[in-house]
mmCIF file of the N, C-alpha and C atoms, coordinates in Angstrom:
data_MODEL
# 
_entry.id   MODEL 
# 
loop_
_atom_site.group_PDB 
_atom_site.id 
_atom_site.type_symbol 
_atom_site.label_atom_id 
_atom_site.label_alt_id 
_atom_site.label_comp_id 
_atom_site.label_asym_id 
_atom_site.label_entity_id 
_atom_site.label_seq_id 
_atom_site.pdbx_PDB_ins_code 
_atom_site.Cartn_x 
_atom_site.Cartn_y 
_atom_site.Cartn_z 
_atom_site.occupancy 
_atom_site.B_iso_or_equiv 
_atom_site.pdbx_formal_charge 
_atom_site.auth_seq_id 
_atom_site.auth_comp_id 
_atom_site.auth_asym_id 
_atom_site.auth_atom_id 
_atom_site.pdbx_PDB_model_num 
ATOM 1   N N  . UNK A 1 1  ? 0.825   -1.183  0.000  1.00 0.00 ? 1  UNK A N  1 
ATOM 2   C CA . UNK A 1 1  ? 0.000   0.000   0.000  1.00 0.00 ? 1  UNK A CA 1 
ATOM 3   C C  . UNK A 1 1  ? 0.872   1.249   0.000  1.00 0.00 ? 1  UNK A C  1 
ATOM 4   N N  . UNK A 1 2  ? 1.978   1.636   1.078  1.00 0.00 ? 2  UNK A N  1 
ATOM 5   C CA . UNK A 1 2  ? 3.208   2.386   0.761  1.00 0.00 ? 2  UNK A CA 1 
ATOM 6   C C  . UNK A 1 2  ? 3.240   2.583   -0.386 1.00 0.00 ? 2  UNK A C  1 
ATOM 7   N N  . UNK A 1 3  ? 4.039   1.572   -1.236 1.00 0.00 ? 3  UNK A N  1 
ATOM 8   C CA . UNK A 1 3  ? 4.641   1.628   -2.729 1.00 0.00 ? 3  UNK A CA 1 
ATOM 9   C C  . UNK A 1 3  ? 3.335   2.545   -3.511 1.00 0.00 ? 3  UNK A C  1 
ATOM 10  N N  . UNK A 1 4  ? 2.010   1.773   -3.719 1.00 0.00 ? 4  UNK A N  1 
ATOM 11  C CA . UNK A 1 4  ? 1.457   2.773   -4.358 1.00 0.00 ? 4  UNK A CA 1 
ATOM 12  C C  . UNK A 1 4  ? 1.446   4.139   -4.012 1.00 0.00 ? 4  UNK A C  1 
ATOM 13  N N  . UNK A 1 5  ? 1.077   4.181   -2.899 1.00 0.00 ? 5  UNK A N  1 
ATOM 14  C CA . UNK A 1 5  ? 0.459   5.641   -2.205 1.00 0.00 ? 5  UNK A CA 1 
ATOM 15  C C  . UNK A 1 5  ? 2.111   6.578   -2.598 1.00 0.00 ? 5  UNK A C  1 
ATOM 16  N N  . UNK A 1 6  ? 3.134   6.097   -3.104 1.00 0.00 ? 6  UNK A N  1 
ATOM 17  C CA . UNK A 1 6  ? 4.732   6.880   -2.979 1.00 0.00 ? 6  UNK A CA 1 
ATOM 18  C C  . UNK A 1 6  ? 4.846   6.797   -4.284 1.00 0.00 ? 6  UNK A C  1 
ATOM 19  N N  . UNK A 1 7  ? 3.787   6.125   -5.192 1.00 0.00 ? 7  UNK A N  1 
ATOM 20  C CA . UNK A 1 7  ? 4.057   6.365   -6.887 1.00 0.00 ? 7  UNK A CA 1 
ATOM 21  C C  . UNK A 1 7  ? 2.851   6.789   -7.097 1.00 0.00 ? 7  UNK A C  1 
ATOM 22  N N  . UNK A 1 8  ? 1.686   6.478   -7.026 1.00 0.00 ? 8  UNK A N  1 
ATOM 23  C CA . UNK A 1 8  ? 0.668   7.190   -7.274 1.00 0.00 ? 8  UNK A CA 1 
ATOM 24  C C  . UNK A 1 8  ? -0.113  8.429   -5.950 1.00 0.00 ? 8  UNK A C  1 
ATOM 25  N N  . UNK A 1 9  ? -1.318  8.230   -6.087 1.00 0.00 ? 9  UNK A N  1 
ATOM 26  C CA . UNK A 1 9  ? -2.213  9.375   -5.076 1.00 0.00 ? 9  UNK A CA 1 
ATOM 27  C C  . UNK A 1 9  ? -2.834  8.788   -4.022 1.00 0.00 ? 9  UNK A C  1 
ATOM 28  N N  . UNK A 1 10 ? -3.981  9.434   -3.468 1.00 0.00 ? 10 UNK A N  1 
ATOM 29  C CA . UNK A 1 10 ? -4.585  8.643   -2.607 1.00 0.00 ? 10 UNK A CA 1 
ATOM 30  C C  . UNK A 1 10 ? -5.599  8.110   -3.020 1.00 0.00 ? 10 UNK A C  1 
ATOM 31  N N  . UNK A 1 11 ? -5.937  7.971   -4.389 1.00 0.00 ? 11 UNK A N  1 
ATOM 32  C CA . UNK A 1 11 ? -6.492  6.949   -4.833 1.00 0.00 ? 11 UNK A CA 1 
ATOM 33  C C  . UNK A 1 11 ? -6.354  5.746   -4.401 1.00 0.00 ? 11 UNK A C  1 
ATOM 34  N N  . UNK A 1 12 ? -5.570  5.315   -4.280 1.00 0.00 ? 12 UNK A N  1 
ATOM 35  C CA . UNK A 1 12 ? -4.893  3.788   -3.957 1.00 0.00 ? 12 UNK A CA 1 
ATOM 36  C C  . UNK A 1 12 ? -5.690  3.159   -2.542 1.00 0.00 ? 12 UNK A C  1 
ATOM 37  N N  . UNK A 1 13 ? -5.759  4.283   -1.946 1.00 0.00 ? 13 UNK A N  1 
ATOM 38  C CA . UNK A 1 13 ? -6.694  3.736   -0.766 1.00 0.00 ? 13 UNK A CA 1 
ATOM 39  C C  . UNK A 1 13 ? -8.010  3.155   -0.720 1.00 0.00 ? 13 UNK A C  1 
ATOM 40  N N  . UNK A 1 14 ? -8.822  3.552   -1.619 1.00 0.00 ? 14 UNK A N  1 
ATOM 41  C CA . UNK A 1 14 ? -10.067 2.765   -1.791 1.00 0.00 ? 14 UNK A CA 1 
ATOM 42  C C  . UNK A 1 14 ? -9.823  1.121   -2.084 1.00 0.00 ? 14 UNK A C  1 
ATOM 43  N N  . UNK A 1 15 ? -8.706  1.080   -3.033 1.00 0.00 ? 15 UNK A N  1 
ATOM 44  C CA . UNK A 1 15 ? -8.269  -0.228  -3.712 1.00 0.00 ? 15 UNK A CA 1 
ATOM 45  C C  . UNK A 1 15 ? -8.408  -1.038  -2.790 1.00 0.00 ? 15 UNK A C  1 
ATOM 46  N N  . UNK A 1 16 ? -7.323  -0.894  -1.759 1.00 0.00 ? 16 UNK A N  1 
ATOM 47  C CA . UNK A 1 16 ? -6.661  -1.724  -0.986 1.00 0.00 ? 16 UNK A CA 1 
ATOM 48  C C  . UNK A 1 16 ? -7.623  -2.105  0.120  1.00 0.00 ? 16 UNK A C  1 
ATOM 49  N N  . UNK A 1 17 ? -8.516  -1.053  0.596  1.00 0.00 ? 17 UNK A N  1 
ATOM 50  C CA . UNK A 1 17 ? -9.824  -1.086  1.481  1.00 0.00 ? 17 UNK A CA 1 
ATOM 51  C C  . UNK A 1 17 ? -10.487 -2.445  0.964  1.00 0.00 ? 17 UNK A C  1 
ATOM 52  N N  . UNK A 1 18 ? -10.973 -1.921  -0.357 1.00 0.00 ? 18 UNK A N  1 
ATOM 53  C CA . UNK A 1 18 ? -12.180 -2.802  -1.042 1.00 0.00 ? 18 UNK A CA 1 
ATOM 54  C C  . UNK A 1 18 ? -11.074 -4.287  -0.806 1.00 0.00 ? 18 UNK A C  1 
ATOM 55  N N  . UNK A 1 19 ? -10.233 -4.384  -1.618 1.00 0.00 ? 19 UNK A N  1 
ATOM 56  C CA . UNK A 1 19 ? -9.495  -5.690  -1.591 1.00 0.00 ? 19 UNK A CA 1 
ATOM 57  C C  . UNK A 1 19 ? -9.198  -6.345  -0.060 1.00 0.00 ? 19 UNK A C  1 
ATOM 58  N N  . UNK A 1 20 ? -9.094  -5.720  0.774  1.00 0.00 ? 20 UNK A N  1 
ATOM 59  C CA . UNK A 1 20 ? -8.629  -6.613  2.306  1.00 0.00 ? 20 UNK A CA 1 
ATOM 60  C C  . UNK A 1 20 ? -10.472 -6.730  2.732  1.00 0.00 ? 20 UNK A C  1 
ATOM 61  N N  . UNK A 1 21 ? -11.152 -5.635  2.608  1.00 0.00 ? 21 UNK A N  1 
ATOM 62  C CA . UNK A 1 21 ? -12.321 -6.534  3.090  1.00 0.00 ? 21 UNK A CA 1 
ATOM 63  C C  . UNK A 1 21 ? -13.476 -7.569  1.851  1.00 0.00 ? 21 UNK A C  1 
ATOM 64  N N  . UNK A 1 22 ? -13.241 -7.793  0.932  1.00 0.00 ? 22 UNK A N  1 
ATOM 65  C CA . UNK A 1 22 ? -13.658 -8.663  -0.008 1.00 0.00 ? 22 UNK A CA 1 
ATOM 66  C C  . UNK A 1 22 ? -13.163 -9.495  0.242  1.00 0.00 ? 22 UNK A C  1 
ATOM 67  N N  . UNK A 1 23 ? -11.486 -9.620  0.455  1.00 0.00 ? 23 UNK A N  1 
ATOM 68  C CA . UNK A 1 23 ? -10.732 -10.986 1.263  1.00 0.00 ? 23 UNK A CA 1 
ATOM 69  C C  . UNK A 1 23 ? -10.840 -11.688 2.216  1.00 0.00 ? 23 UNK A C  1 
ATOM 70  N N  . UNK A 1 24 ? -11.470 -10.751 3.330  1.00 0.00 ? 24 UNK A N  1 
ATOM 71  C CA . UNK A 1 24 ? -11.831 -10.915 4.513  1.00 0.00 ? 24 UNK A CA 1 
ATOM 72  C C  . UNK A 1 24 ? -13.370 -12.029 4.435  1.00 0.00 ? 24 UNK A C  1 
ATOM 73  N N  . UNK A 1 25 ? -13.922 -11.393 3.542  1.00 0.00 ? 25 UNK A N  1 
ATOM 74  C CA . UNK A 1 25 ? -15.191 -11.804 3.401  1.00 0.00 ? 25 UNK A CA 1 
ATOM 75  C C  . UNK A 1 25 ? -15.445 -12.892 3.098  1.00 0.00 ? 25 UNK A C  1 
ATOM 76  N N  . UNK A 1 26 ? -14.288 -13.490 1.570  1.00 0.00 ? 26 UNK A N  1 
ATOM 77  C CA . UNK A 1 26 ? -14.307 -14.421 1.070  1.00 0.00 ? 26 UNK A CA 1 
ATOM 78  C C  . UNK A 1 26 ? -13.694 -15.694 2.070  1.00 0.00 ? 26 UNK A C  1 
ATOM 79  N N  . UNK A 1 27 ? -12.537 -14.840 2.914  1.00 0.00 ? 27 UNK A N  1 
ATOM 80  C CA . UNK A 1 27 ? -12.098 -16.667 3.634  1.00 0.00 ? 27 UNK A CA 1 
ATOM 81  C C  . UNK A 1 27 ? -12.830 -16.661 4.729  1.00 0.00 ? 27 UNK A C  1 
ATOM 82  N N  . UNK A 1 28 ? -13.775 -15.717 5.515  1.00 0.00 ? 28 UNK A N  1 
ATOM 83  C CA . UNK A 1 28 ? -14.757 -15.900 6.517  1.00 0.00 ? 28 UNK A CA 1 
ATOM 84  C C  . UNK A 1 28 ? -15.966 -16.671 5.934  1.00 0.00 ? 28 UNK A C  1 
ATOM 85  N N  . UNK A 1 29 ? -16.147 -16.539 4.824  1.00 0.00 ? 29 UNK A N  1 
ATOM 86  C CA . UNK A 1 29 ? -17.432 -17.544 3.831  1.00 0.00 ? 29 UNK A CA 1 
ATOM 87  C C  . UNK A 1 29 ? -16.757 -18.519 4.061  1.00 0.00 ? 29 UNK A C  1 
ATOM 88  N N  . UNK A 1 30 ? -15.776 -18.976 3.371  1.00 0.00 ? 30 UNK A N  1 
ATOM 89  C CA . UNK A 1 30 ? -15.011 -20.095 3.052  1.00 0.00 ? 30 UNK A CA 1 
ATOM 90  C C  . UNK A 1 30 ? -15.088 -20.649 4.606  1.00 0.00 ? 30 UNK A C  1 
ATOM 91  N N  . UNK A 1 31 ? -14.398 -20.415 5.524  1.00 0.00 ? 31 UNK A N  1 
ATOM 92  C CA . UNK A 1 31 ? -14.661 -20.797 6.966  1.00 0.00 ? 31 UNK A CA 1 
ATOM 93  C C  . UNK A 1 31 ? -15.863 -21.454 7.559  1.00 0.00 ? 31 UNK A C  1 
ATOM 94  N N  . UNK A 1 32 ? -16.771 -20.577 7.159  1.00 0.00 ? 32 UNK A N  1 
ATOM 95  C CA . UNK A 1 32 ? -18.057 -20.949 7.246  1.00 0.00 ? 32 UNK A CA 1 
ATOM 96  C C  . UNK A 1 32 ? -18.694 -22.042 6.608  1.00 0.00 ? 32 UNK A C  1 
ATOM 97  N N  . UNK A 1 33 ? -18.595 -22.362 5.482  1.00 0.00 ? 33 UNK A N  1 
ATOM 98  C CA . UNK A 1 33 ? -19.232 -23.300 4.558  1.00 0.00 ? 33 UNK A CA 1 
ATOM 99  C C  . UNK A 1 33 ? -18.398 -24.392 4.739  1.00 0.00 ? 33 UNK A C  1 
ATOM 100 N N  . UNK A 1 34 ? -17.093 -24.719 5.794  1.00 0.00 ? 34 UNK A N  1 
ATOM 101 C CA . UNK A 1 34 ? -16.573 -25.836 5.999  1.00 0.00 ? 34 UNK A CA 1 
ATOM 102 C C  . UNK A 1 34 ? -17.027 -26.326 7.705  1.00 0.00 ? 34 UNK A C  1 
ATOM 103 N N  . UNK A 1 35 ? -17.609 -25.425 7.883  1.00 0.00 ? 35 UNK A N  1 
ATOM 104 C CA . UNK A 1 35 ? -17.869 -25.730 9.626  1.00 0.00 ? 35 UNK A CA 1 
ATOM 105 C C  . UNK A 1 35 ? -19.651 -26.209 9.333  1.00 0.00 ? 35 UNK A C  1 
ATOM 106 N N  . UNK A 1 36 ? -20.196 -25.406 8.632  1.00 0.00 ? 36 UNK A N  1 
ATOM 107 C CA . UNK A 1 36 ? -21.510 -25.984 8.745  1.00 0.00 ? 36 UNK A CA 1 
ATOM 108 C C  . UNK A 1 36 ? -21.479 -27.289 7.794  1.00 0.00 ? 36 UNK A C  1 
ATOM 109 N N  . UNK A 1 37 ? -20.816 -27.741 6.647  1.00 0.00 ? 37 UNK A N  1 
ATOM 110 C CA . UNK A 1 37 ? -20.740 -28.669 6.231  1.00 0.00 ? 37 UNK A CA 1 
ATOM 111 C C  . UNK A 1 37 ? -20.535 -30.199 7.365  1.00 0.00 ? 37 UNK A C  1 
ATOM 112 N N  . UNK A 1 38 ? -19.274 -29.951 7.894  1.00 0.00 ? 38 UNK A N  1 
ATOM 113 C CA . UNK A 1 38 ? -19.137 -30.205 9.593  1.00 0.00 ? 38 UNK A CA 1 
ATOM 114 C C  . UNK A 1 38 ? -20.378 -30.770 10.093 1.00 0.00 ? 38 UNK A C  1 
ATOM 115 N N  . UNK A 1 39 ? -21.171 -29.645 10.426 1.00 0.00 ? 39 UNK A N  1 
ATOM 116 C CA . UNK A 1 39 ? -22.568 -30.178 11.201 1.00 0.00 ? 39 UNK A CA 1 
ATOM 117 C C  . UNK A 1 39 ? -23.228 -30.523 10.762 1.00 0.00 ? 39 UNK A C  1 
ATOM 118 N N  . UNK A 1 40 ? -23.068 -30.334 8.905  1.00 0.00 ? 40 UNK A N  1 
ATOM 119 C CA . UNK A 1 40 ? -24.516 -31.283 8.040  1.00 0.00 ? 40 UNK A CA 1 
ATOM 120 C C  . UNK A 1 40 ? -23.868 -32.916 7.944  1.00 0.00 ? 40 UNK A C  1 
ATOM 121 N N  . UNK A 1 41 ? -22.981 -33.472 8.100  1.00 0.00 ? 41 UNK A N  1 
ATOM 122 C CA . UNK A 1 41 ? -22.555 -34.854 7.713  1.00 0.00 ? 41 UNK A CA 1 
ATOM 123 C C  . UNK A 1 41 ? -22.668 -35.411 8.930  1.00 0.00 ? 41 UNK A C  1 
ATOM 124 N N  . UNK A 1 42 ? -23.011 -34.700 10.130 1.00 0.00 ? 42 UNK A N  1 
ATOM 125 C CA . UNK A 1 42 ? -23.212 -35.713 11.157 1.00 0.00 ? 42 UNK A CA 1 
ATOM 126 C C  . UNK A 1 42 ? -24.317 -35.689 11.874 1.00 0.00 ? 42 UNK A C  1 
ATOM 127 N N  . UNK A 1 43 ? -24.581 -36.760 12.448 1.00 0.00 ? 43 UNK A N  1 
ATOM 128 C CA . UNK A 1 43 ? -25.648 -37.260 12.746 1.00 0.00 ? 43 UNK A CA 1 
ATOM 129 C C  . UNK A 1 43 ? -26.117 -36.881 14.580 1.00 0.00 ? 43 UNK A C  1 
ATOM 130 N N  . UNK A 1 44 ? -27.532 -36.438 14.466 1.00 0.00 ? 44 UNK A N  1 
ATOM 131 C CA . UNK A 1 44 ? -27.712 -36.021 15.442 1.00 0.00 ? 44 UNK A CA 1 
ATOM 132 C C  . UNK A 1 44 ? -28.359 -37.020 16.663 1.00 0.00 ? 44 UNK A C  1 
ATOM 133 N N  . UNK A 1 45 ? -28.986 -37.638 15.946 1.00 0.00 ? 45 UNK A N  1 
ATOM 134 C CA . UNK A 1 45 ? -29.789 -38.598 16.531 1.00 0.00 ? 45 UNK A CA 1 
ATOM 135 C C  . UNK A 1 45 ? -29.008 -39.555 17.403 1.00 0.00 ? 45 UNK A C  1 
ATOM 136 N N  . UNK A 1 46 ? -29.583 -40.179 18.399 1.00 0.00 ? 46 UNK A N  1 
ATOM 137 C CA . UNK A 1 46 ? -29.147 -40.579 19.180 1.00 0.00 ? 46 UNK A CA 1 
ATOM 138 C C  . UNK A 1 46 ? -28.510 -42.373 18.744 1.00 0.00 ? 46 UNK A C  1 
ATOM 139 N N  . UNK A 1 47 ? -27.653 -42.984 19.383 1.00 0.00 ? 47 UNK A N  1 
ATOM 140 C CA . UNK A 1 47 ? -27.438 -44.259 18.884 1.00 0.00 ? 47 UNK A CA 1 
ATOM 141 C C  . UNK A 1 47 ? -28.489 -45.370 18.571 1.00 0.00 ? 47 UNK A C  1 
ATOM 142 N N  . UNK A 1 48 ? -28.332 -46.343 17.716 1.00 0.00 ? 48 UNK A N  1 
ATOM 143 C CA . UNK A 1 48 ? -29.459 -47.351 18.171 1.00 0.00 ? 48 UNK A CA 1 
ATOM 144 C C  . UNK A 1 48 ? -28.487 -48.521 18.373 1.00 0.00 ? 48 UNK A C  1 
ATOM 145 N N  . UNK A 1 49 ? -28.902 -49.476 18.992 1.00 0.00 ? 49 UNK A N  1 
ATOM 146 C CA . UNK A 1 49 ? -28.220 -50.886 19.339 1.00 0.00 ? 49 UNK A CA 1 
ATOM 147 C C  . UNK A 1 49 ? -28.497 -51.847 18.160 1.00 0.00 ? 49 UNK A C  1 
ATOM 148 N N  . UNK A 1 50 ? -28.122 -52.288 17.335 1.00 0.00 ? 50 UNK A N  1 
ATOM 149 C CA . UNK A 1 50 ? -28.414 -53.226 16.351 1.00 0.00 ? 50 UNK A CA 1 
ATOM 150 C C  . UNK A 1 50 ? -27.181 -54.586 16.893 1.00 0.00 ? 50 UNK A C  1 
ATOM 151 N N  . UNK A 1 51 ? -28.193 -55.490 17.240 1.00 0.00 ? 51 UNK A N  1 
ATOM 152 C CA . UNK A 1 51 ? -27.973 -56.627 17.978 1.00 0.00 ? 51 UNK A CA 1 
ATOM 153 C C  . UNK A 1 51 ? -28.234 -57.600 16.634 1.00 0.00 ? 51 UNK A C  1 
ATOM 154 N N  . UNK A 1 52 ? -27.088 -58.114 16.193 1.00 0.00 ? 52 UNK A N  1 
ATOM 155 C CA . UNK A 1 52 ? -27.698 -59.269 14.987 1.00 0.00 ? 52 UNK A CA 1 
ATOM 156 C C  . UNK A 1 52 ? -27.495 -60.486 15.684 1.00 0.00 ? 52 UNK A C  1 
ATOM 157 N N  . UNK A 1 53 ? -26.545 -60.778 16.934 1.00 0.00 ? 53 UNK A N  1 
ATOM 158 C CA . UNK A 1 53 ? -26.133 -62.323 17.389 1.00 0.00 ? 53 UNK A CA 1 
ATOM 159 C C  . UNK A 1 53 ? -27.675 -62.940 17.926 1.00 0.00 ? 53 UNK A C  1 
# 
């Protein structure tokens, strides 16, 4: 962010805003859609005894 802001203006600041929180956003999704996946593959219900002898 330096480097730009020391070759270009303060333009550069919106950039870098938008880009760290779109990033933010995307691996907090990503986070998310592996934790609730998590709780969709398992089973809530309680055990049953399946006795075949």
């Amino acid at each position: 962010m330096w480097d730009c802001m020391l070759v270009g203006d303060v333009s550069c600041i919106p950039f870098f805003l938008a880009t760290v929180v779109i990033g933010n956003s995307v691996v907090l999704n990503l986070f998310l859609a592996l934790l609730l996946s998590n709780f969709g593959s398992s089973s809530l219900s309680a055990p049953t005894a399946d006795n075949d002898t």
